[in-house]
DSSP file (Angstrom, degrees, kcal/mol; ACC not computed):
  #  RESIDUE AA STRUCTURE BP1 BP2  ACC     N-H-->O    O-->H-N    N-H-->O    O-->H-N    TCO  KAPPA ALPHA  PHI   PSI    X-CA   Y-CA   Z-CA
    1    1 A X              0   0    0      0, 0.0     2,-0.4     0, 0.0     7,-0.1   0.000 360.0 360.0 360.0 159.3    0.0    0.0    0.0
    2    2 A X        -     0   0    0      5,-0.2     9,-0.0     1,-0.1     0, 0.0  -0.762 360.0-160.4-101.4 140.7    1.4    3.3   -0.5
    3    3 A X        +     0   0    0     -2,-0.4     2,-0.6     5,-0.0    -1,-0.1   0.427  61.5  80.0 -81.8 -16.3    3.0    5.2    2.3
    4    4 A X  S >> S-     0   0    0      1,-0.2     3,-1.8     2,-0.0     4,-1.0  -0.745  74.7-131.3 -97.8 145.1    3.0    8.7    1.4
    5    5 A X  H 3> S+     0   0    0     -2,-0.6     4,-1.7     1,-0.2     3,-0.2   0.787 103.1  57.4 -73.5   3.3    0.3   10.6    1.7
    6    6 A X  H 3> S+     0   0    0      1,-0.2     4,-0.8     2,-0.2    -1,-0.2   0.787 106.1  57.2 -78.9 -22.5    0.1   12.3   -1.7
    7    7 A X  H <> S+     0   0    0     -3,-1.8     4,-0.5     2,-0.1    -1,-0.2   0.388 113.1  39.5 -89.4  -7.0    0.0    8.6   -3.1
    8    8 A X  H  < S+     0   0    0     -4,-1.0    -2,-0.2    -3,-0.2    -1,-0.1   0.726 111.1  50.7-108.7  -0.2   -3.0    7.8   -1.1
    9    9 A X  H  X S+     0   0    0     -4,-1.7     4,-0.7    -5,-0.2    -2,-0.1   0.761 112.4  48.9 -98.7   2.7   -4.8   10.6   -1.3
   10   10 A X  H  X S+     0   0    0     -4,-0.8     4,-1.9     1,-0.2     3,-0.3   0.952 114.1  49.6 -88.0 -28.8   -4.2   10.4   -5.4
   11   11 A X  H  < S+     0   0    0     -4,-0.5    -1,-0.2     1,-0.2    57,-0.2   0.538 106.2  56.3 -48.5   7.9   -5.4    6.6   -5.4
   12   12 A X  H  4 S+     0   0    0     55,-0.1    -1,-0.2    54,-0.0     3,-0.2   0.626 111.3  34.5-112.8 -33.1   -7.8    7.7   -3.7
   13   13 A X  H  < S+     0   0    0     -4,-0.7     2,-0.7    -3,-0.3    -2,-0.2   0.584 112.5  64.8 -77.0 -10.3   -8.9   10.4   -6.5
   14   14 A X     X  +     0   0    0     -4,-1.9     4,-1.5     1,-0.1    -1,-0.2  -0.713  63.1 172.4-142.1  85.2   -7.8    7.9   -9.4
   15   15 A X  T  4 S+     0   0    0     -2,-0.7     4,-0.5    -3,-0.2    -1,-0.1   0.807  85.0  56.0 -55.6 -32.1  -10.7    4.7   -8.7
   16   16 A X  T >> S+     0   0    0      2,-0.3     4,-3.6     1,-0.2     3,-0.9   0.952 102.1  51.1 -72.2 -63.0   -9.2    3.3  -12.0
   17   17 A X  T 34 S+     0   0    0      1,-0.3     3,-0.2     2,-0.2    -1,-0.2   0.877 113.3  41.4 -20.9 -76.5   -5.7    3.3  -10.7
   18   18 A X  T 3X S+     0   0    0     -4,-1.5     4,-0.6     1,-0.2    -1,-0.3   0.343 115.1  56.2 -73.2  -3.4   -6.4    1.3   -7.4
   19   19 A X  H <> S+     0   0    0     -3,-0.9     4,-1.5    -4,-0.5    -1,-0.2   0.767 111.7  33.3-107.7 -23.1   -8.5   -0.8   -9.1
   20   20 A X  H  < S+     0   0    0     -4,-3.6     4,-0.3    -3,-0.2    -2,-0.2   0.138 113.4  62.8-110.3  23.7   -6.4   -2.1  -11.9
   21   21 A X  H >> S+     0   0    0     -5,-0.3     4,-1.7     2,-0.1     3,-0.5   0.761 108.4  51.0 -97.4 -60.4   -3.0   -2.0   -9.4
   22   22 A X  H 3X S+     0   0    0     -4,-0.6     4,-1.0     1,-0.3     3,-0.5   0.899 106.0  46.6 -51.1 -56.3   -5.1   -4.5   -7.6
   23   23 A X  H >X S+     0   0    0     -4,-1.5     4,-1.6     1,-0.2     3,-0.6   0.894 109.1  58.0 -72.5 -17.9   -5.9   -6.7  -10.2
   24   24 A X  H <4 S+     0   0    0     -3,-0.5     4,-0.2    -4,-0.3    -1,-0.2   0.779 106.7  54.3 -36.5 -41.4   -2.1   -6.7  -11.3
   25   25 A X  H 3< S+     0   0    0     -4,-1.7     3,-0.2    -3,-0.5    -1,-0.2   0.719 101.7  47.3 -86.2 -14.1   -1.5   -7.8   -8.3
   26   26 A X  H XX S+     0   0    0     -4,-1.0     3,-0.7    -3,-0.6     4,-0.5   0.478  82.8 110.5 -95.0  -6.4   -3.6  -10.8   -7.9
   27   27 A X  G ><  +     0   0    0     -4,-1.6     3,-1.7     1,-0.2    -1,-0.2   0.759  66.9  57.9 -30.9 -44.1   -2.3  -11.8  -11.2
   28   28 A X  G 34 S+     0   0    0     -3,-0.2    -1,-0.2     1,-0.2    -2,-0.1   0.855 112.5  40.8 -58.6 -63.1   -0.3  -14.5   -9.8
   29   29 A X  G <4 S+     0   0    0     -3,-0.7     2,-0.3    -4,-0.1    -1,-0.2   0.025 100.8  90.8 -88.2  22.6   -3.7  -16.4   -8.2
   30   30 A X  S << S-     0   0    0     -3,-1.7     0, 0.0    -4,-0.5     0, 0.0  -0.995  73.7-141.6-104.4 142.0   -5.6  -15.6  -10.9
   31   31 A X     >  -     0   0    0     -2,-0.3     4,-0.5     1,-0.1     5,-0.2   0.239  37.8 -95.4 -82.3-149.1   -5.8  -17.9  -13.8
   32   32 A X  H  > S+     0   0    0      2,-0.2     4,-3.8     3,-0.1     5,-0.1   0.910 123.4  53.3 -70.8 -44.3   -5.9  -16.6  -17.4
   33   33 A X  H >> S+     0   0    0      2,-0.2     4,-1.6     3,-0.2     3,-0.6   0.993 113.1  47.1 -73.8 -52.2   -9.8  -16.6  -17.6
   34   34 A X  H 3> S+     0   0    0      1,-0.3     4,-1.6     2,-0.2     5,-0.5   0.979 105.1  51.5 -64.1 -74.6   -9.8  -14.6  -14.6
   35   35 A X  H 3X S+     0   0    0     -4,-0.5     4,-1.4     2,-0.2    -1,-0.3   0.833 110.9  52.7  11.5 -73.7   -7.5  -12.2  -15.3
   36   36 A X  H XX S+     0   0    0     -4,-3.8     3,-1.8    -3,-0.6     4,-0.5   0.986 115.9  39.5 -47.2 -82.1   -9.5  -11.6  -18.5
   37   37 A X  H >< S+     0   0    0     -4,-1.6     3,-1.1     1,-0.2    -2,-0.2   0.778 113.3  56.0 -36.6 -58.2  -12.9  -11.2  -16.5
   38   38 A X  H 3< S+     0   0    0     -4,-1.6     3,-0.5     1,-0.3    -1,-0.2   0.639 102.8  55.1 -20.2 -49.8  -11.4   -9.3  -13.8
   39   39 A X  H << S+     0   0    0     -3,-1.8     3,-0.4    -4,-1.4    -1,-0.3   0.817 105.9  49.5 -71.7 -34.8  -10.0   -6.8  -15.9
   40   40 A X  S << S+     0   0    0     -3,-1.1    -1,-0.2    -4,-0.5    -2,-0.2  -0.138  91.1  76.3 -92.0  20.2  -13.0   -5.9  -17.5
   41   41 A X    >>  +     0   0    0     -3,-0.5     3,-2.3     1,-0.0     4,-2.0   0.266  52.9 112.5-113.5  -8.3  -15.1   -5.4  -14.8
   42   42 A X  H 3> S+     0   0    0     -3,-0.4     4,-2.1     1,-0.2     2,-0.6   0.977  83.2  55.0 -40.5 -54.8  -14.0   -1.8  -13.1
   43   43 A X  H 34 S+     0   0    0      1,-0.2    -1,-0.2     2,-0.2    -2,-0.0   0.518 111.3  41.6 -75.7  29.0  -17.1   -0.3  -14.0
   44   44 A X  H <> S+     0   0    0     -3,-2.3     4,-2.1    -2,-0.6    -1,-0.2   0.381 119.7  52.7-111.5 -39.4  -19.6   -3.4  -11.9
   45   45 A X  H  X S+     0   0    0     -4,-2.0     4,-1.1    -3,-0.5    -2,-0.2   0.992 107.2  39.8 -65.8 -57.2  -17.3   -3.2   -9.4
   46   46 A X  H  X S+     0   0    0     -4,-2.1     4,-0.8    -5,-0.3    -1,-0.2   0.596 112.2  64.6 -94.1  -3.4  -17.1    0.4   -8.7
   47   47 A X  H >> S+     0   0    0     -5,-0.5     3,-4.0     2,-0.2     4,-0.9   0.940 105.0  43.4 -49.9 -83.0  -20.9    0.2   -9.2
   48   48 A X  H 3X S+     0   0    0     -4,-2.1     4,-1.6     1,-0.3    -2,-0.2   0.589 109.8  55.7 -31.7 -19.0  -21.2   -1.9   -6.2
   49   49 A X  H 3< S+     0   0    0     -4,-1.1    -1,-0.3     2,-0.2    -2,-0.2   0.764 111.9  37.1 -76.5 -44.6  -19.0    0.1   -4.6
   50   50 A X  H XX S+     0   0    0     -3,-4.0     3,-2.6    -4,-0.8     4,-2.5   0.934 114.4  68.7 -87.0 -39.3  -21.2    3.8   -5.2
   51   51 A X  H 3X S+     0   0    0     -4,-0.9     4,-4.6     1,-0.3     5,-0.3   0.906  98.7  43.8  23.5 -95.8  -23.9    1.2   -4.6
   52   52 A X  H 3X S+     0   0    0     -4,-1.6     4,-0.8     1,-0.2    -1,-0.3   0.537 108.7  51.2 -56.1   0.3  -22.8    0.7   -0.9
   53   53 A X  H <> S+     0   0    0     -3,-2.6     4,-0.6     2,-0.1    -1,-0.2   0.627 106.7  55.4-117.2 -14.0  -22.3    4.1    0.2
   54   54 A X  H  X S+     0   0    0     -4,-2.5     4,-1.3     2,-0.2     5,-0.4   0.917 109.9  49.7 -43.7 -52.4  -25.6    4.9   -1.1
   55   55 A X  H  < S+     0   0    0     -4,-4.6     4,-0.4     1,-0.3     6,-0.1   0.958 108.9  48.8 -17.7 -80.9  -26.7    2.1    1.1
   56   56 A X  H  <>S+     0   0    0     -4,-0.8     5,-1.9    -5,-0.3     4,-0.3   0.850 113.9  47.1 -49.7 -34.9  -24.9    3.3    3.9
   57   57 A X  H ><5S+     0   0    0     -4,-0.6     3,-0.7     1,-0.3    -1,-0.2   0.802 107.3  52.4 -89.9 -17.2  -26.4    7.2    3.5
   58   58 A X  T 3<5S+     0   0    0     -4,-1.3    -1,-0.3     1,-0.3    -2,-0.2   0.583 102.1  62.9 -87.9  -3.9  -30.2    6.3    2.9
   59   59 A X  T 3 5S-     0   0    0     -4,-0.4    -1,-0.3    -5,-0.4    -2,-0.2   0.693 123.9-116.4-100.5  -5.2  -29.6    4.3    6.4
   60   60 A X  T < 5S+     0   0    0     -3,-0.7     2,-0.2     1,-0.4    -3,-0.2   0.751  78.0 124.8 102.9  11.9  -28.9    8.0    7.6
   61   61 A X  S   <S-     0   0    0     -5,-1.9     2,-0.5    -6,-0.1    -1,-0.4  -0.483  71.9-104.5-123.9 165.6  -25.2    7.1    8.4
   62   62 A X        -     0   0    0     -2,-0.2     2,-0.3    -5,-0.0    -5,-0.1  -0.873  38.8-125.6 -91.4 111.4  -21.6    9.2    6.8
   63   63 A X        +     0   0    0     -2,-0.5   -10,-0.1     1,-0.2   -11,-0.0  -0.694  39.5 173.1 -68.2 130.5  -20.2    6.5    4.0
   64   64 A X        +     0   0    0     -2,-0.3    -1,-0.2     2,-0.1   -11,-0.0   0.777  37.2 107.3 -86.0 -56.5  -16.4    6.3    5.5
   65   65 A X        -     0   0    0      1,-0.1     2,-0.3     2,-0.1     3,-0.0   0.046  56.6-141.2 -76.8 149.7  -15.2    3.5    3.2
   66   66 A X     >  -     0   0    0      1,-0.1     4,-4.9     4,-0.0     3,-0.2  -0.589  27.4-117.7 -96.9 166.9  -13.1    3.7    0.7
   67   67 A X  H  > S+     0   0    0     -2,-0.3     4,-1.3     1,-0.2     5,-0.1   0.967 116.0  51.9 -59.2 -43.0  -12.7    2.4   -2.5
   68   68 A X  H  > S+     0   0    0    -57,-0.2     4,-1.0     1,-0.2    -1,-0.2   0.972 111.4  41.0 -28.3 -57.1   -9.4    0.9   -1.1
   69   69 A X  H >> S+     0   0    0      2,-0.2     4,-1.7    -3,-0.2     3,-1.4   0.938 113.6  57.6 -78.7 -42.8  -10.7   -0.6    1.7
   70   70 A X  H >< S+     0   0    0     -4,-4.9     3,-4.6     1,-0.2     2,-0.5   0.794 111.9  48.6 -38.5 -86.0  -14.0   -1.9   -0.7
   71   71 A X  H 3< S+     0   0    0     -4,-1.3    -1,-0.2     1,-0.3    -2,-0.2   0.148 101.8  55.1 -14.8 -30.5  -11.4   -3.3   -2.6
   72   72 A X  H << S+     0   0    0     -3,-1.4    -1,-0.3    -4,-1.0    -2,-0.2   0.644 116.3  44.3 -69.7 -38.1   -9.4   -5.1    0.1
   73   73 A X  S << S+     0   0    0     -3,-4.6     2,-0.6    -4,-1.7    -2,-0.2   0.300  78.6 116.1-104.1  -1.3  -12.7   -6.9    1.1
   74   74 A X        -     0   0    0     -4,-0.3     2,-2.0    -5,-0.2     3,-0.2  -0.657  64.2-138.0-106.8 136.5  -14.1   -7.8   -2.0
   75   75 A X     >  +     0   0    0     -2,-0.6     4,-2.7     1,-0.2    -1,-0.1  -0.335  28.9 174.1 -92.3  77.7  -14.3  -11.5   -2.2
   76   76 A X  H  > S+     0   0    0     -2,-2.0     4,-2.2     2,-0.2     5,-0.2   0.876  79.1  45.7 -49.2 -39.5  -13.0  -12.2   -6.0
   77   77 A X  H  > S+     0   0    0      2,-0.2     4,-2.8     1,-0.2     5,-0.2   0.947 111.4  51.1 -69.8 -44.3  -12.9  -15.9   -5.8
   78   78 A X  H  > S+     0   0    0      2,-0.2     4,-1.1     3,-0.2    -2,-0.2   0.854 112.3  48.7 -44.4 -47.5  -16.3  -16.1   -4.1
   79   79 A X  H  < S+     0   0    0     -4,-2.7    -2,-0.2     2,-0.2    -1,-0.2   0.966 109.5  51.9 -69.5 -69.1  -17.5  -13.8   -7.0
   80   80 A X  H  < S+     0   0    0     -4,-2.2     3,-0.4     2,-0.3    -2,-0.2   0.753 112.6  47.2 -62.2 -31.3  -15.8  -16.2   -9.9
   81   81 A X  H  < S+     0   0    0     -4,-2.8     2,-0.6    -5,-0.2    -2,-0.2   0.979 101.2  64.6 -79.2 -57.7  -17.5  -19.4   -8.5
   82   82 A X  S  < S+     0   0    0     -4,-1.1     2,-0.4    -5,-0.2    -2,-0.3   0.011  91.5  94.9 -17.7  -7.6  -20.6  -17.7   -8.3
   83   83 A X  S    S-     0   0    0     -2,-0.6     5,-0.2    -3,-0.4    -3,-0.0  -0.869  85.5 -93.5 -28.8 110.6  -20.6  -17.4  -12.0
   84   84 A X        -     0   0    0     -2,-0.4     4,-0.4     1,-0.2    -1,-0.3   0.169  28.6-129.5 -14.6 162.5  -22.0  -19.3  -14.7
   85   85 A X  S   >S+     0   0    0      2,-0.2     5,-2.1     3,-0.1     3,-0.3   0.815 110.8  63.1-100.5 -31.3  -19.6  -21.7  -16.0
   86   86 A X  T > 5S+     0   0    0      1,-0.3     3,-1.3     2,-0.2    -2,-0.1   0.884 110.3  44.9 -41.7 -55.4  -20.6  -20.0  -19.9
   87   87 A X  T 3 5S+     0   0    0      1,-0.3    -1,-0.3     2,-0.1    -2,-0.2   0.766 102.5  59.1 -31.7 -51.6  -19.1  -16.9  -18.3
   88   88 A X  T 3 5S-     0   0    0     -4,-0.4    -1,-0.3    -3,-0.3    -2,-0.2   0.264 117.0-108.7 -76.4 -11.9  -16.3  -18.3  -16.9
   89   89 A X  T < 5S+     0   0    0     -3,-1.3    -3,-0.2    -4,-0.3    -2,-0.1   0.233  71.3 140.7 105.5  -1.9  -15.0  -19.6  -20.5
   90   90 A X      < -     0   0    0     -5,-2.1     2,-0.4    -6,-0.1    -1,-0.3  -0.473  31.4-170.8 -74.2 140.0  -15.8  -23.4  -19.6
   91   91 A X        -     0   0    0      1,-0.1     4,-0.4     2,-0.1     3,-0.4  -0.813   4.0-174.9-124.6  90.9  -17.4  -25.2  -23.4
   92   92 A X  S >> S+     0   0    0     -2,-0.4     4,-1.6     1,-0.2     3,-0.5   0.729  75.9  60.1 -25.8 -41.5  -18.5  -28.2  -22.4
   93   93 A X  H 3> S+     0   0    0      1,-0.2     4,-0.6     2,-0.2    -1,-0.2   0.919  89.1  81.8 -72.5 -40.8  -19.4  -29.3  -26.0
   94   94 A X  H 34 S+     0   0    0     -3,-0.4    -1,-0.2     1,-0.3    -2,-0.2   0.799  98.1  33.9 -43.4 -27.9  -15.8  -28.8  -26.8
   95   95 A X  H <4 S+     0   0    0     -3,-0.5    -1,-0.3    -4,-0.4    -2,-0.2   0.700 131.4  38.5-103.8 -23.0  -14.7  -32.0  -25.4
   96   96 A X  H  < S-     0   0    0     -4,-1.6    -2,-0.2    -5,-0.2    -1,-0.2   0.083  77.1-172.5-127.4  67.9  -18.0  -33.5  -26.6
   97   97 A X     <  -     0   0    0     -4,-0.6     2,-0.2     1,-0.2    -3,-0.1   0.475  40.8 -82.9 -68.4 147.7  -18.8  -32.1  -29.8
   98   98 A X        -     0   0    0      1,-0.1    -1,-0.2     0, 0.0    -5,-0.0  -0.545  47.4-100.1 -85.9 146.8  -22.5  -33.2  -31.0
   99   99 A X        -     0   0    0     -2,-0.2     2,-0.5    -3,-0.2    -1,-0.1  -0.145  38.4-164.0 -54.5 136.3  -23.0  -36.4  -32.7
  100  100 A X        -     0   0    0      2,-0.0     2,-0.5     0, 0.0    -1,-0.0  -0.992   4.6-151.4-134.1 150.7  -23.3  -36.1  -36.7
  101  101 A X        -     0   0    0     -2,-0.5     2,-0.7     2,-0.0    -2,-0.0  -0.688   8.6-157.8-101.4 134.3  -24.8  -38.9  -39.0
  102  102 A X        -     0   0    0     -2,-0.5     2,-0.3     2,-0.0    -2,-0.0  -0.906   5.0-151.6-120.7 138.7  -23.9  -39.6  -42.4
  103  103 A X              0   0    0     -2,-0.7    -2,-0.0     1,-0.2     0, 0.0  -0.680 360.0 360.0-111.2 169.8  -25.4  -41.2  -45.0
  104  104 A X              0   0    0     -2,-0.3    -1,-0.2     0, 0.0    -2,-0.0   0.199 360.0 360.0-136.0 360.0  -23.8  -42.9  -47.9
């Protein structure tokens, strides 16, 4: 995480930034397909994200969190099982390709 404050308080101005620093960084325990998905998801994520601090203000309360901290918490593997497997790149039919008949 970054230690000065002029580097948190521009991650903290630049959603885009922290959000694709993050997934860079889970590269390594993500596989390819995830990686792919992952990447192409800032703007669901950082929905869910204005999402909850909407949440949080209609309950009459200050929203605190930050997109960091969302970000720290958000349970990406939980999220990637929790997908269709169509999503998720799996083609069944690829290993068993439908039957075709020929006639002679």
């Amino acid at each position: 995480m970054a230690t000065s404050p002029w580097l948190k308080d521009w991650l903290t101005d630049q959603p885009q930034a922290r959000f694709f620093g993050e997934i860079a960084k889970k590269r390594s325990t993500f596989t390819p397909g995830q990686s792919s998905y992952w990447g192409s998801q800032y703007g669901n994520i950082y929905n869910r994200y204005l999402g909850q601090l909407g949440q949080t203000a209609m309950q009459g309360q200050v929203p605190s969190q930050t997109f960091g901290n969302f970000m720290s918490q958000f349970p990406w593997q939980q999220q990637w099982s929790n997908l269709p497997k169509w999503q998720r790149g799996y083609n069944e039919r690829a290993f068993s390709p439908s039957m075709r008949w020929l006639m002679y």
